[in-house]
Residue frames as a rotation matrix with the C-alpha (Angstrom) as fourth column:
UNK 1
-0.026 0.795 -0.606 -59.58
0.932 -0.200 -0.303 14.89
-0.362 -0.572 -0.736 -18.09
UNK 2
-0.359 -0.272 -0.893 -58.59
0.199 -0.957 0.211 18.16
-0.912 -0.101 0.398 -19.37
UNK 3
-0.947 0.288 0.139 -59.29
0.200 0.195 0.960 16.82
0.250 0.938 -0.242 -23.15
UNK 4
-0.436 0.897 -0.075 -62.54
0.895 0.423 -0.144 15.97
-0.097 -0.130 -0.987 -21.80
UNK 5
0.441 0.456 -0.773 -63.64
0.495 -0.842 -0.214 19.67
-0.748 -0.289 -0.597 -20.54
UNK 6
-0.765 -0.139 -0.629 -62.21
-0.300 -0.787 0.539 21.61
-0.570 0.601 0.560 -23.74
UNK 7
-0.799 0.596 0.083 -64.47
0.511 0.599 0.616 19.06
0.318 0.534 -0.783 -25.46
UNK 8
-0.351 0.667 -0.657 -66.94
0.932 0.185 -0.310 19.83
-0.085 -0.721 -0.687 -23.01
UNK 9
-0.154 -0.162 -0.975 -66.55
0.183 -0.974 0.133 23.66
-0.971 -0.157 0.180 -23.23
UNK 10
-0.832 0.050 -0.552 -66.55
-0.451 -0.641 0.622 24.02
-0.323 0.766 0.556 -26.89
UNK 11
-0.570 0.820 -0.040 -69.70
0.737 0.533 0.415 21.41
0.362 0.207 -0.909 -27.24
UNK 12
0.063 0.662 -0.746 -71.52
0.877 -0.394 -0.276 24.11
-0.477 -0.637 -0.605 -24.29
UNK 13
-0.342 -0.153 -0.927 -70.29
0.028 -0.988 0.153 27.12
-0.939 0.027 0.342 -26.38
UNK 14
-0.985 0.087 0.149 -71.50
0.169 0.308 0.936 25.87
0.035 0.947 -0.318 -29.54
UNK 15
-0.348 0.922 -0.169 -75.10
0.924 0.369 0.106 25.01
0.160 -0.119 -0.980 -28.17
UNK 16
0.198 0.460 -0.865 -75.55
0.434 -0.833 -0.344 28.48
-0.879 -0.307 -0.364 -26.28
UNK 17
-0.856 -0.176 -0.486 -73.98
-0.107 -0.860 0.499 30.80
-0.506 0.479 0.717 -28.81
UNK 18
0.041 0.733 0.679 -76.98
0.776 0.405 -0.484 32.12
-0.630 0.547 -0.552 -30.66
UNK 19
0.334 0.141 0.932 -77.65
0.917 -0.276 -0.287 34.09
0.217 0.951 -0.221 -33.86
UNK 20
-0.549 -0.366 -0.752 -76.24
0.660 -0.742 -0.121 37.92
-0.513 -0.562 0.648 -33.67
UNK 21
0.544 0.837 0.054 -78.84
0.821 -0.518 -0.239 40.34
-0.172 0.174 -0.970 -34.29
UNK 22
-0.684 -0.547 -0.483 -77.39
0.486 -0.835 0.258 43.69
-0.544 -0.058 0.837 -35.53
UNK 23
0.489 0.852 0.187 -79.59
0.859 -0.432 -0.273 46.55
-0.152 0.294 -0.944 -36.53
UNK 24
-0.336 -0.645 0.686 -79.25
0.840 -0.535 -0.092 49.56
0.427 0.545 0.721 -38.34
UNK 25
0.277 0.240 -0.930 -79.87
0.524 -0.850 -0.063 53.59
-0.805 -0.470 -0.361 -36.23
UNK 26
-0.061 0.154 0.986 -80.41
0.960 -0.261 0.100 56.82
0.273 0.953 -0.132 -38.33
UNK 27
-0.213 -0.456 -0.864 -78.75
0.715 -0.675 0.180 59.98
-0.666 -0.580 0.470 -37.50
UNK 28
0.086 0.065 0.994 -79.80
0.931 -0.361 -0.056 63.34
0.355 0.930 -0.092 -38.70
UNK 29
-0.676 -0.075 -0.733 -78.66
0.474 -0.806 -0.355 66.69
-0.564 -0.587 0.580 -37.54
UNK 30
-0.992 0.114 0.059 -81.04
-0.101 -0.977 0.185 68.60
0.079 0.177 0.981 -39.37
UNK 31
-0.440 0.845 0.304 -84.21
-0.674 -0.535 0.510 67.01
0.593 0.019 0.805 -39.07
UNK 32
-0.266 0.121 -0.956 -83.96
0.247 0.968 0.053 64.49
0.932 -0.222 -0.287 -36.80
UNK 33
0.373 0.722 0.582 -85.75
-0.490 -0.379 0.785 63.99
0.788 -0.578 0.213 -33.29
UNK 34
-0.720 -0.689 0.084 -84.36
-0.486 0.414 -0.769 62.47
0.496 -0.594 -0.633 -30.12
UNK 35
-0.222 0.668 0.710 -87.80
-0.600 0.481 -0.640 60.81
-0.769 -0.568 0.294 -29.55
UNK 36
0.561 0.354 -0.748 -88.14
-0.788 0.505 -0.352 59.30
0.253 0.787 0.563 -32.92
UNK 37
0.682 -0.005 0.731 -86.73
-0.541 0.670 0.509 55.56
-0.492 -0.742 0.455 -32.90
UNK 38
-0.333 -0.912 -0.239 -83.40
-0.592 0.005 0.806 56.13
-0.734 0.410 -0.541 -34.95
UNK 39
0.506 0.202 0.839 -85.51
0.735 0.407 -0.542 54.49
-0.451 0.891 0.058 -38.29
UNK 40
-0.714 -0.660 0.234 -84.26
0.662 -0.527 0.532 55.51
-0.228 0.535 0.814 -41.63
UNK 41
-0.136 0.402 0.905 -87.80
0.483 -0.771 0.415 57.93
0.865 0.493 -0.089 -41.95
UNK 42
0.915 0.165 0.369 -87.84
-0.194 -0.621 0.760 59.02
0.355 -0.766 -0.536 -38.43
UNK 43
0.171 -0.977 -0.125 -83.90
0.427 0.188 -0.885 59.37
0.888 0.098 0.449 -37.71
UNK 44
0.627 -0.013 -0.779 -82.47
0.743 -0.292 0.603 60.99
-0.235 -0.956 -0.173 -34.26
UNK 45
0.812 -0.141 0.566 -81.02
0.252 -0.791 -0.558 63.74
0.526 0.596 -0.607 -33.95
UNK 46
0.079 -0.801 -0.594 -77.33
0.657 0.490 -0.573 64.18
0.750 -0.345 0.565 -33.48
């Protein structure tokens, strides 16, 4: 029974796990804006 549920568990962790999304933020202390939306032409500001 235990076999059964690791089985069970790594089948349920397989299915859910989706894609990881990572994204890139742009920091600029000299012209950057804390309203801009951290692109690389509008960068925040540190």
């Amino acid at each position: 029974m235990k076999k059964f549920n690791l089985i069970l568990v790594a089948i349920m962790m397989i299915a859910f796990s989706g894609e990881v999304i990572a994204e890139n933020y742009y920091v600029n202390s000299n012209t950057g804006d804390d309203g801009n939306n951290g692109s690389n032409s509008t960068p925040w500001r540190k």
